[in-house]
Phi, psi and omega in degrees: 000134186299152191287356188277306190284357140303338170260335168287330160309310178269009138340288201290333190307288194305315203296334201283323200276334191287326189297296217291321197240101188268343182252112174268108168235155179256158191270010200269147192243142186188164167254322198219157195292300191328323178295330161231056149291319184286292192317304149338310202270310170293309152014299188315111207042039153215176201245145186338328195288282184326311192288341151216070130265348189256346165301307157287350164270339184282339197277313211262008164277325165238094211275334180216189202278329276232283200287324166299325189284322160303343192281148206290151172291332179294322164307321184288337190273334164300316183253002185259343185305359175289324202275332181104139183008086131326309160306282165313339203272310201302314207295306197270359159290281170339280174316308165328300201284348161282336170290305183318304170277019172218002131282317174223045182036053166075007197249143177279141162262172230256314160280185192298291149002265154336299178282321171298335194278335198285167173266137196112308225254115157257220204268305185316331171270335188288315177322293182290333177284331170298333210251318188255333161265330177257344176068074157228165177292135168203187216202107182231115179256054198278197194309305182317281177348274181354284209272351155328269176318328188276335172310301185287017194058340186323299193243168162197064189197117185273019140275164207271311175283335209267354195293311208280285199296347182300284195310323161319344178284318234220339182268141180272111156347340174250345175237036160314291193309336161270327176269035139274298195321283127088251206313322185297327211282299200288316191294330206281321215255337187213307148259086180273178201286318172277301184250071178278117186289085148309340205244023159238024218243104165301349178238032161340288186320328203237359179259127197274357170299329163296329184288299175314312177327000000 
């Protein structure tokens, strides 16, 4: 499909999701951007829900970056455990908030770059703290995305960068990062991943995944 007409779609995509959903926000719950960064980092093969019920006792035993770089991992792996590879998640929490203080004077940093270097934190997660701490354009291409945009043609490849770089095409840069959060809201409520309600989907008319059904 030609790129004018992939922006103009997805133009129409965003306009439907700004009506069902007017507060685009992630669901992930923090105070300060490092927490969600962490928060972020459990997320991983688990689900938003589960990562906070389990956030307020790690935030308010380690309240700052300060205190995550000092904390033992076994300790960190004892309350995370809810969350899934516990080990790995506890391990690269710790190492991030020690690069973080000893590197970037206790401050998350504002790029891409940057952010890629702490451990743990790949482009979806660098994707949402820019987008969400820093209000820069970002793309955060997690499953919802994925499998969404490829519903609607929008992308038509389920990796995660290259799905990120379509849309960085087609999508406007100032409202990406809310129309992923979106997506997640639409994925979670109407086009999931086993049962997807088309014959509730506003954007029936026009998804050619629906057409196929």
């Amino acid at each position: 499909m030609p790129k004018n007409n992939l922006k103009n779609l997805a133009a129409k995509a965003l306009t439907i999701l700004e009506e069902l959903y007017p507060d685009a926000i992630c669901s992930l719950e923090y105070d300060v951007p490092h927490e969600l960064m962490i928060a972020t980092r459990l997320a991983a093969q688990c689900t938003d829900a589960r990562v906070n019920t389990v956030t307020p006792e790690l935030f308010s035993k380690y309240p700052s970056i300060d205190a995550f770089a000092e904390a033992k991992v076994e300790d960190v792996e004892k309350i995370i455990y809810p969350c899934g590879f516990y080990r790995t998640k506890a391990a690269d929490i710790v190492a991030a908030c020690q690069m973080l203080r000893d590197e970037f004077g206790g401050k998350l940093p504002d790029n891409m770059e940057d952010l890629l270097r702490l451990p743990g934190i790949g482009r979806k997660t660098a994707n949402l703290l820019l987008g969400d701490i820093f209000r820069k354009p970002a793309v955060v291409c997690d499953t919802h995305c994925i499998r969404i945009c490829g519903r609607l043609g929008l992308t038509d490849s389920k990796d995660p960068f290259k799905c990120e770089m379509r849309l960085r095409e087609i999508v406007d840069p100032e409202k990406s990062n809310d129309f992923c959060h979106r997506l997640v809201l639409f994925g979670r409520d109407i086009c999931s991943a086993r049962s997807p309600k088309c014959g509730e989907c506003p954007m029936a008319e026009f998804c050619p995944s629906c057409e196929k059904k």
